[in-house]
VOKOL-360424 format. One record per residue (C-alpha): residue number from 1; residue in one letter; x, y negated, z. Coordinates in steps of 0.1 Angstrom, whole numbers, padded with zeros to 4 digits. Last residue first. Example, Ala and Ser with C-alpha at 12.3 -4.5 7.8 and 13.67 -1.06 7.14 Angstrom:
{n = 2&res = s&c1 = 0137&c2 = 0011&c3 = 0071}
{n = 1&res = a&c1 = 0123&c2 = 0045&c3 = 0078}
//
This chain:
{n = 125&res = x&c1 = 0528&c2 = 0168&c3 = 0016}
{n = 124&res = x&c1 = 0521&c2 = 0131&c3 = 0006}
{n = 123&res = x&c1 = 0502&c2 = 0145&c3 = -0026}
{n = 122&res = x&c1 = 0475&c2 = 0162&c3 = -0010}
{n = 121&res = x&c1 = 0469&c2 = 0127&c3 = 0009}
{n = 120&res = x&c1 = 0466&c2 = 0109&c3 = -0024}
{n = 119&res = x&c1 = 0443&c2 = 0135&c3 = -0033}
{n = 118&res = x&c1 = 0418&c2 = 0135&c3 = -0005}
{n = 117&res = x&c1 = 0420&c2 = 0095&c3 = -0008}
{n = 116&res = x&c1 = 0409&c2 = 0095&c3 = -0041}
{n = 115&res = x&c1 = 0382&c2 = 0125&c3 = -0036}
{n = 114&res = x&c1 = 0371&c2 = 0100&c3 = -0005}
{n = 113&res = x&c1 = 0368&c2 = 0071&c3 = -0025}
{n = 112&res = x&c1 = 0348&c2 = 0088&c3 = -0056}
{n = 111&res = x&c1 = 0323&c2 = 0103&c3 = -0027}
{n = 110&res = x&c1 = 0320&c2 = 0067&c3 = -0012}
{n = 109&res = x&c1 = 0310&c2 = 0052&c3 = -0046}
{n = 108&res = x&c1 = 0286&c2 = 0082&c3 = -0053}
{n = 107&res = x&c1 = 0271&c2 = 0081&c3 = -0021}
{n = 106&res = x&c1 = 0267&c2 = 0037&c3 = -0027}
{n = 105&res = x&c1 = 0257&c2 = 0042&c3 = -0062}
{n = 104&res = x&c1 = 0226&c2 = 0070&c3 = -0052}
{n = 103&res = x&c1 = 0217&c2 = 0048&c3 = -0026}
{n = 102&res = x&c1 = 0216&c2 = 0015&c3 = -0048}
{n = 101&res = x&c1 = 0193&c2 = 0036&c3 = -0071}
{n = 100&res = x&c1 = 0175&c2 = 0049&c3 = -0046}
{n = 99&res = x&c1 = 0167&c2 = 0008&c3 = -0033}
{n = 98&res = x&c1 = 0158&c2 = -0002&c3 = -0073}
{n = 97&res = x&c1 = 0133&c2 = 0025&c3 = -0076}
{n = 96&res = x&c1 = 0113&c2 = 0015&c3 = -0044}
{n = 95&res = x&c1 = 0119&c2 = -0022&c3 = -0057}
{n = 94&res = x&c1 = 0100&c2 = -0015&c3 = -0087}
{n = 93&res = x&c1 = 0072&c2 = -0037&c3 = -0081}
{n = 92&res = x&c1 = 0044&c2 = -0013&c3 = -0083}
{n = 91&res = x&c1 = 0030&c2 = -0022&c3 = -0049}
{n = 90&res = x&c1 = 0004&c2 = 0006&c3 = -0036}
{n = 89&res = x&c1 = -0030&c2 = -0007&c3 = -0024}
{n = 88&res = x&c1 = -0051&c2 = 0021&c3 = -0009}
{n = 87&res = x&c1 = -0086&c2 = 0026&c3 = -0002}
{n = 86&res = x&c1 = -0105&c2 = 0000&c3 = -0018}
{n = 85&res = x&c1 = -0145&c2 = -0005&c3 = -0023}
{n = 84&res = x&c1 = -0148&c2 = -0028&c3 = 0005}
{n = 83&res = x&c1 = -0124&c2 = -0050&c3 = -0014}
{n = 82&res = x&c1 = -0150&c2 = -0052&c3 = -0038}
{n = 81&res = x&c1 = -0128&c2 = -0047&c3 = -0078}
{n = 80&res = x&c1 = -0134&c2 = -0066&c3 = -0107}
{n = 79&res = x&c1 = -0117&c2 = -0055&c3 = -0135}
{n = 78&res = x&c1 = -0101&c2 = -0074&c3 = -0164}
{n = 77&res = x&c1 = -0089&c2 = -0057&c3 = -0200}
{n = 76&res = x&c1 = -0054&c2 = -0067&c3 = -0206}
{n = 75&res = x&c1 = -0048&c2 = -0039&c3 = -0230}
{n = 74&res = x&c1 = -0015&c2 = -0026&c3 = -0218}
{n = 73&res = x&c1 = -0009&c2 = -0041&c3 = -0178}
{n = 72&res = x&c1 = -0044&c2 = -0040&c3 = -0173}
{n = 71&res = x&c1 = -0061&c2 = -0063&c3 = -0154}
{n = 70&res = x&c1 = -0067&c2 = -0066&c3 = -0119}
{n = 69&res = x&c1 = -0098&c2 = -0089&c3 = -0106}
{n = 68&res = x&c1 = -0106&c2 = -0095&c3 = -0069}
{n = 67&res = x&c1 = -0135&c2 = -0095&c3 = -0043}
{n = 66&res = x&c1 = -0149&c2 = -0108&c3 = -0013}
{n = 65&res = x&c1 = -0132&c2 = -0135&c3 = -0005}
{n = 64&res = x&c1 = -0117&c2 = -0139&c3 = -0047}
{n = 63&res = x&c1 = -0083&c2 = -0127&c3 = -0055}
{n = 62&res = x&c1 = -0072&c2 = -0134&c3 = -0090}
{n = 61&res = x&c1 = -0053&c2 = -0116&c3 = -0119}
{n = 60&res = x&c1 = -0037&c2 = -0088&c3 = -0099}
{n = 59&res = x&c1 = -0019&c2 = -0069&c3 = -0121}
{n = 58&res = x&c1 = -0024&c2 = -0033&c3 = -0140}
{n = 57&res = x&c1 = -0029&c2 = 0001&c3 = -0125}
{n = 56&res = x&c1 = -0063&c2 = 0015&c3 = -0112}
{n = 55&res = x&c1 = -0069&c2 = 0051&c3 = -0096}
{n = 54&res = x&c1 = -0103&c2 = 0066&c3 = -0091}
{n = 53&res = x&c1 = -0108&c2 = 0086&c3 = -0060}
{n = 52&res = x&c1 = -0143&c2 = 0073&c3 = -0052}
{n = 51&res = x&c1 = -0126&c2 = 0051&c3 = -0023}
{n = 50&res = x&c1 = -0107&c2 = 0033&c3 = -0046}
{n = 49&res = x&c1 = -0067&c2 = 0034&c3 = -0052}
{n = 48&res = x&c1 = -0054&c2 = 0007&c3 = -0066}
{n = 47&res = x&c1 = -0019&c2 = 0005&c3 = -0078}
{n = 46&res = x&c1 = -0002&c2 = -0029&c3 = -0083}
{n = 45&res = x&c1 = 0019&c2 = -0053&c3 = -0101}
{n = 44&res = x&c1 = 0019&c2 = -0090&c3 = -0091}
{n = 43&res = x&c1 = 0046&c2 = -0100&c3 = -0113}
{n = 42&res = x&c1 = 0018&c2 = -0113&c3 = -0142}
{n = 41&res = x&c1 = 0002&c2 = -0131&c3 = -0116}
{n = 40&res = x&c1 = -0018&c2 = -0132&c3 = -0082}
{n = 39&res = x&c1 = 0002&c2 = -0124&c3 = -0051}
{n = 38&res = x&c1 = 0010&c2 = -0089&c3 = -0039}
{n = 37&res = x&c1 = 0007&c2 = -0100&c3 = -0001}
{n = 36&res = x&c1 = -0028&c2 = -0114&c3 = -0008}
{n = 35&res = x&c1 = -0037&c2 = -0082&c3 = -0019}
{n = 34&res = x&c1 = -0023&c2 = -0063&c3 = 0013}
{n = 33&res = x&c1 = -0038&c2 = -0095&c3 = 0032}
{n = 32&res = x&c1 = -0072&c2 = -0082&c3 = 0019}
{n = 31&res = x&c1 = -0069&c2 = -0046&c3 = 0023}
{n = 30&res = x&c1 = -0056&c2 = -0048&c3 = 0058}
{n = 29&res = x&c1 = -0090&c2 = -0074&c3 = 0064}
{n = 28&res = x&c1 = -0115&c2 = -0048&c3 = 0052}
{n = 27&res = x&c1 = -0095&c2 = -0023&c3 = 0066}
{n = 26&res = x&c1 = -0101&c2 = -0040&c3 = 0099}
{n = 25&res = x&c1 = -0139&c2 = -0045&c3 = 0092}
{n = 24&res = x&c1 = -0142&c2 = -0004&c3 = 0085}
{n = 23&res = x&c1 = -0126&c2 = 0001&c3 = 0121}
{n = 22&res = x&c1 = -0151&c2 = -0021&c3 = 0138}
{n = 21&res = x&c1 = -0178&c2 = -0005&c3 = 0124}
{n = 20&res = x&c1 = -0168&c2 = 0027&c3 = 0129}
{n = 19&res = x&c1 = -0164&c2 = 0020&c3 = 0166}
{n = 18&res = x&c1 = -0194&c2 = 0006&c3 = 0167}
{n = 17&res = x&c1 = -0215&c2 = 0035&c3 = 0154}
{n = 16&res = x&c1 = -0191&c2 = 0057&c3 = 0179}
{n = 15&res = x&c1 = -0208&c2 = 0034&c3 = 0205}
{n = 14&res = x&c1 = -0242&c2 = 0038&c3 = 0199}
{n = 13&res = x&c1 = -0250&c2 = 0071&c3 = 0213}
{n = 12&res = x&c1 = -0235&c2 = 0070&c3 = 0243}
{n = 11&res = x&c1 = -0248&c2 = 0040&c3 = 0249}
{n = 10&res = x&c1 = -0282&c2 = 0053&c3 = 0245}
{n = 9&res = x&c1 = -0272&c2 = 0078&c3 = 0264}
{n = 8&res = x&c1 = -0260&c2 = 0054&c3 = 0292}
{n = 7&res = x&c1 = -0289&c2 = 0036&c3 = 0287}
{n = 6&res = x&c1 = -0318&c2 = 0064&c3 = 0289}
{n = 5&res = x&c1 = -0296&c2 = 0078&c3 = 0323}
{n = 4&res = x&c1 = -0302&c2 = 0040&c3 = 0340}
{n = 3&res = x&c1 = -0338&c2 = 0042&c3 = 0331}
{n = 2&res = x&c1 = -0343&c2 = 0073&c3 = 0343}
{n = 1&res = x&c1 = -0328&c2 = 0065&c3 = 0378}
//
């Protein structure tokens, strides 16, 4: 009976180890298909965030296995980054930007409809 209580708490024990484990290799692999999302190039535009806090901006100039190197945008000055050293990748593409702009065109396109329509029909009366 002992030996069967020493496993269970040894079990116990172990498995939030492996749970962590386990959840640090799948960021591992969310980080790298994020990168490999972006693409490697002048277009490939990103924000890294590491896990010390630190923010880097600039492109993605190659993607390695276990690493990759982002240069800045202004001075072109390469940095070589451990995937298991990322926290967040943010894309700097634009497209969030370009999407509210549409928005904002399409409310104000429907708003200038409407006012021509509310008019037309003040007129009729």
């Amino acid at each position: 009976m002992k030996k069967i209580s020493y496993l269970l708490s040894l079990l116990l024990i172990l498995a939030p180890i492996a749970h962590v484990a386990a959840q640090t290799q799948t960021d591992l692999e969310h980080v790298k298909k994020n990168v490999a999302k972006l693409g490697v190039g002048s277009k490939a535009k990103a924000t890294i965030t590491l896990n010390s806090g630190s923010k880097v901006k600039g492109y993605v100039y190659s993607a390695g296995d276990e690493d990759f190197v982002i240069r800045d945008g202004k001075t072109d000055s390469p940095t070589t980054i451990r995937y298991a050293d990322v926290k967040n990748v943010d894309d700097n593409r634009g497209h969030h930007i370009a999407k509210l702009a549409v928005i904002f065109v399409g409310i104000g396109a429907a708003v200038a409809v409407l006012a021509v329509f509310g008019a037309i029909a003040a007129n009729e009366r």
